[in-house]
C-alpha positions as CSV (number, residue, x, y, z in Angstrom):
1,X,38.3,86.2,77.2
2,X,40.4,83.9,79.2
3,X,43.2,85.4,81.3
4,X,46.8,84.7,81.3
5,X,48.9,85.3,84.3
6,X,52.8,85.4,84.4
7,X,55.2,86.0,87.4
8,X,58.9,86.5,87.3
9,X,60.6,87.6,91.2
10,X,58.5,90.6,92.0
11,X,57.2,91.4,88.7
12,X,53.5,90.4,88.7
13,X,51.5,90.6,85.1
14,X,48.3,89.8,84.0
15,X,47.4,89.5,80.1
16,X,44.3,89.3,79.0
17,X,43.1,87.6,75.8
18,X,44.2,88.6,72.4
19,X,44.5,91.8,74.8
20,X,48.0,93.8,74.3
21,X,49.9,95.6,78.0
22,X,52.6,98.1,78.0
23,X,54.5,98.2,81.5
24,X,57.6,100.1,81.3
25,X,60.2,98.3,81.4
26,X,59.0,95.2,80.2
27,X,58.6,94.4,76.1
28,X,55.3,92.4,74.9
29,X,55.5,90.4,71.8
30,X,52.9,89.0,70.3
31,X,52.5,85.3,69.9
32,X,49.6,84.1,68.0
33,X,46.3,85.5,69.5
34,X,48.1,85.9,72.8
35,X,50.5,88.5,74.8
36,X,53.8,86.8,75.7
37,X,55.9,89.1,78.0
38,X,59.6,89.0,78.1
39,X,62.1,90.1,81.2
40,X,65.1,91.8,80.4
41,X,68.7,91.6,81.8
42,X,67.8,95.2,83.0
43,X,64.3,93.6,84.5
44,X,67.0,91.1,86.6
45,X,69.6,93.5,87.4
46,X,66.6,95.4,89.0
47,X,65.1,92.9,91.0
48,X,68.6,91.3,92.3
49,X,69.4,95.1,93.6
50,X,66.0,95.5,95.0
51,X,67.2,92.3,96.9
52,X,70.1,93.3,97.9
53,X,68.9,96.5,99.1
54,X,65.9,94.6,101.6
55,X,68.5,92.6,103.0
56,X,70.7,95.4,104.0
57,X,67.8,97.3,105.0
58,X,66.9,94.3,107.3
59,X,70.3,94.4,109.0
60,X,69.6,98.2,109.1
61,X,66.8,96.9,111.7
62,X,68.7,94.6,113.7
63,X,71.7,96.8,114.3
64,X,68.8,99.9,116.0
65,X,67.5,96.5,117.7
66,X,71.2,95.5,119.1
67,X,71.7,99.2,120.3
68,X,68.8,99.3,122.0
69,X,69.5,95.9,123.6
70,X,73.1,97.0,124.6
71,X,71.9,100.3,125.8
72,X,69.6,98.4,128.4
73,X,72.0,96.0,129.0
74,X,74.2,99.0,130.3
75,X,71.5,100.4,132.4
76,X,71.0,97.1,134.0
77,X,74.7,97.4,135.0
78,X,74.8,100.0,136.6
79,X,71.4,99.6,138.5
80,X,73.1,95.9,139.5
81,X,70.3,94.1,138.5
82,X,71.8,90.9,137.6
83,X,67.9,88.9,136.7
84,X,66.7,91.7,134.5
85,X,70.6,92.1,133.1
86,X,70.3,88.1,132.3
87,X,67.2,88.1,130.5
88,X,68.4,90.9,128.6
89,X,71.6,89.2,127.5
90,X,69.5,86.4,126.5
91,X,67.1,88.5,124.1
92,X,70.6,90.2,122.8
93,X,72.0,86.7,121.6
94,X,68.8,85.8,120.4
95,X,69.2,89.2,117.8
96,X,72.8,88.7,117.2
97,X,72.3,85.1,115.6
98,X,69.5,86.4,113.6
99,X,71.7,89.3,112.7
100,X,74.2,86.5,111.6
101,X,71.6,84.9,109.0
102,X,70.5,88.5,107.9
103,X,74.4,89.1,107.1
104,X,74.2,85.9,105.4
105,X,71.2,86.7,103.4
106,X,73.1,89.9,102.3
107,X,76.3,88.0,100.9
108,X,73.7,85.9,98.7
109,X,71.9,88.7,97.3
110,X,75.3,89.9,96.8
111,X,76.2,87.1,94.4
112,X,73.0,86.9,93.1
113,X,73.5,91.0,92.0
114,X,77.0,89.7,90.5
115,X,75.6,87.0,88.4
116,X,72.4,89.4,87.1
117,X,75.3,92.4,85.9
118,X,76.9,89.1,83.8
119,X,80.1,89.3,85.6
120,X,82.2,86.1,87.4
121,X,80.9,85.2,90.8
122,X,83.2,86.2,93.6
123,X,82.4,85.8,97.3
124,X,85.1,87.7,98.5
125,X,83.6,90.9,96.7
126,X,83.0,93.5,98.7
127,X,80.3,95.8,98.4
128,X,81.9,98.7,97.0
129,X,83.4,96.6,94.0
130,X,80.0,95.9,93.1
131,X,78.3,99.2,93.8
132,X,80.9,100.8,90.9
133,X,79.4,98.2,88.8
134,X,76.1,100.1,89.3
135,X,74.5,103.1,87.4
136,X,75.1,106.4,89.0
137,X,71.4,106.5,91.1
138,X,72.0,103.3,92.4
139,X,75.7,103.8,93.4
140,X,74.4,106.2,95.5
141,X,71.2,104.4,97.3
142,X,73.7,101.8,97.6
143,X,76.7,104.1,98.9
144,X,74.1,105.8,101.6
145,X,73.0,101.9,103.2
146,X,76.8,101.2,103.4
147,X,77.6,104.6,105.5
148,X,74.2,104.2,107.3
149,X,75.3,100.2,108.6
150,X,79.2,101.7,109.2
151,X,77.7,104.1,111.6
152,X,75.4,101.4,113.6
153,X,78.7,99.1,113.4
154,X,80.4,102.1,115.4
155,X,77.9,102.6,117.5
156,X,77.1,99.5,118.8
157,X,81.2,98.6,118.9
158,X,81.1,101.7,121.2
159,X,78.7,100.2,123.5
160,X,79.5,97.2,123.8
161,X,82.8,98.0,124.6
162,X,81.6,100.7,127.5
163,X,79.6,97.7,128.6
164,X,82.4,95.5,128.6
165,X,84.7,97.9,131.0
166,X,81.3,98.2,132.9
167,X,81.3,94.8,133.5
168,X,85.2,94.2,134.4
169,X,84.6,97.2,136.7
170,X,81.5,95.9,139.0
171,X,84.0,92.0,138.9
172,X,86.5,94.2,140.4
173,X,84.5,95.6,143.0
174,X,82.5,92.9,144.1
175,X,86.1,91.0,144.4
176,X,87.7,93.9,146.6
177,X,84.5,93.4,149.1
178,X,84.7,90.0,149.2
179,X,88.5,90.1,150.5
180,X,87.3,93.3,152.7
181,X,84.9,91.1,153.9
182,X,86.6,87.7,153.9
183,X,90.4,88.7,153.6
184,X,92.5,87.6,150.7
185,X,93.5,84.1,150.5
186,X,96.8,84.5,148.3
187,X,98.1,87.4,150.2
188,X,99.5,85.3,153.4
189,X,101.7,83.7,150.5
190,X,102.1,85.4,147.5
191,X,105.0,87.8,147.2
192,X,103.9,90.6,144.5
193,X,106.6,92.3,142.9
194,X,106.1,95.6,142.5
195,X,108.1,96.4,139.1
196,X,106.0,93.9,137.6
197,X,103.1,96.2,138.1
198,X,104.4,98.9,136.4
199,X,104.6,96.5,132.5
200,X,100.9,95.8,133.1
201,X,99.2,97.4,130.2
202,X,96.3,100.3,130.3
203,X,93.9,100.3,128.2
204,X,94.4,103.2,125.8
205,X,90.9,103.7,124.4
206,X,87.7,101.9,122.5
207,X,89.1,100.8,119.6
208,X,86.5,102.1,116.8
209,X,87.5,99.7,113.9
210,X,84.2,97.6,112.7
């Protein structure tokens, strides 16, 4: 006979003529001569999560990506090689701005998870208020992505802020050869007081909030 095909997100079915299909999950009712197949708010909830769960996988991907980037970029420092460290910051703003749309992509699954449970949109929702929404097995798939990105975050905050001292350091040094080399031009004139130096503050450690 002639086939029927119906499509709803990721679920894919084909019916066949005067033909009946069990999928679990999914509830036929006959029509006539023909298989009709319904999707149920469970069928949504499931494919919303499975989105939401992609998304955050994909930023999963970008954070190893940003690591890695930030990881060269440090090598690059200290090797002082300023063409290879250039290209390198350009490849890591490249990732951060598609990191930016994956986060984005993430905050719409996110509403779009909210709206398949039947609760009130809210944007400001974070992701733990919507994970106790969940059943118990997908609390915890949900519960083990958000630790996983919270210890990238950390990670690459770490880096990035070793690579920022890094950075300030190498100024600084060029700076003092240059007035080695050249002399200071303010210090003919400039009177430096030396309690002032002592409120200047140090920098008491990376600061691992994400």
């Amino acid at each position: 006979g002639r086939d029927l095909s119906s499509s709803y997100g990721e679920v894919s079915i084909r019916c066949q003529y005067d033909e009946t299909i069990r999928i679990p999950g999914i509830i036929p009712c006959r029509l006539g001569r023909y298989t009709q197949m319904t999707t149920t708010p469970q069928d949504i909830i499931r494919l919303a999560y499975g989105q939401l769960i992609q998304t955050m996988e994909l930023c999963q991907s970008f954070y190893t990506k940003l690591i890695e980037a930030a990881e060269t970029k440090r090598k690059l420092i200290l090797a002082g090689d300023s063409d290879e460290l250039g290209n390198c910051i350009k490849v890591e703003n490249e990732l951060v701005s598609r990191f930016a749309d994956c986060e984005s992509s993430v905050r719409n699954a996110a509403l779009k998870l909210q709206r398949a449970l039947g609760v009130e949109t809210d944007e400001t929702a974070s992701l733990t208020e919507i994970r106790l929404m969940l059943d118990q097995e997908r609390q915890d798939k949900l519960l083990q992505m958000q630790q996983q990105l919270n210890q990238l975050a950390k990670r690459l905050h770490e880096i990035n802020e070793s690579n920022q001292l890094l950075m300030k350091q190498e100024l600084a040094l060029i700076h003092d050869m240059l007035d080695s080399i050249l002399g200071s031009a303010e210090s003919d004139y400039i009177y430096d007081n030396p309690k002032a130096q002592s409120l200047v503050k140090r920098p008491s450690g990376i600061d691992y909030r994400t």
